[in-house]
N, C-alpha and C positions, 0 to 999 in steps of 0.2 A: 651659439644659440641651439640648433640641433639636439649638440650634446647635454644638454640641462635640461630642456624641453620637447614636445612633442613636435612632430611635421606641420601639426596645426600654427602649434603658435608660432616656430618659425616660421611660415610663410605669412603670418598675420605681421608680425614686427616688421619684415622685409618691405613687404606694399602697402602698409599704412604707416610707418614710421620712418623706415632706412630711406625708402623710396624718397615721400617726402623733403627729407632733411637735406638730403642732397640736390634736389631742385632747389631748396631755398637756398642753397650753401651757393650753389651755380649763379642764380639769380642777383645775390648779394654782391659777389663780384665783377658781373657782368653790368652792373647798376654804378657803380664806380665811372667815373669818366662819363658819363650820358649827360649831355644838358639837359638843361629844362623843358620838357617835348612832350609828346605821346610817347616814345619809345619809352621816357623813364616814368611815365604817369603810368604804364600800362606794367610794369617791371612792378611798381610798386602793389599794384593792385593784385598781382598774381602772389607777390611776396606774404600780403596779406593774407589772402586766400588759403596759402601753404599754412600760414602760421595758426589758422583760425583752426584749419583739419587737425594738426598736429593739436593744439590745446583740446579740442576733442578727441581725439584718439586718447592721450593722458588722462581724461578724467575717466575710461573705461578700462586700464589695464587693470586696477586692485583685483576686480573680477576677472576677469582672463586670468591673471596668475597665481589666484588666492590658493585655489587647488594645488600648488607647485612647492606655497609659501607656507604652508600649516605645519604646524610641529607637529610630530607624531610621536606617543611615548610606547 
């Protein structure tokens, strides 16, 4: 990422994407085997959570990267 893009947008993809995905990635596996509880109601809810940030974080990249993606002749 570094190397294609600025320090900006690399640390922007890191802690609102990488970051994310990987909570959700932990969470989904860790959700496995749980009964029916709090522990897996409360799993599910932060699963949620992760996935709502992420689906907004995607709807703002075209602009973060539009500057990166232009053709120049």
């Amino acid at each position: 990422m570094r190397f294609l893009f600025d320090k900006k947008i690399a640390e922007y993809v890191d802690e609102n994407i990488w970051a994310p995905a990987i909570d959700l990635e932990c969470l989904e596996s860790e959700l496995q085997g749980l009964p029916v509880g709090g522990e897996r109601s409360a799993n599910v809810r932060k699963q949620r959570d992760l996935k709502q940030k992420l689906h907004e974080e995607l709807k703002g990249l075209e602009g973060r990267f539009a500057e990166y993606l232009q053709l120049r002749h």
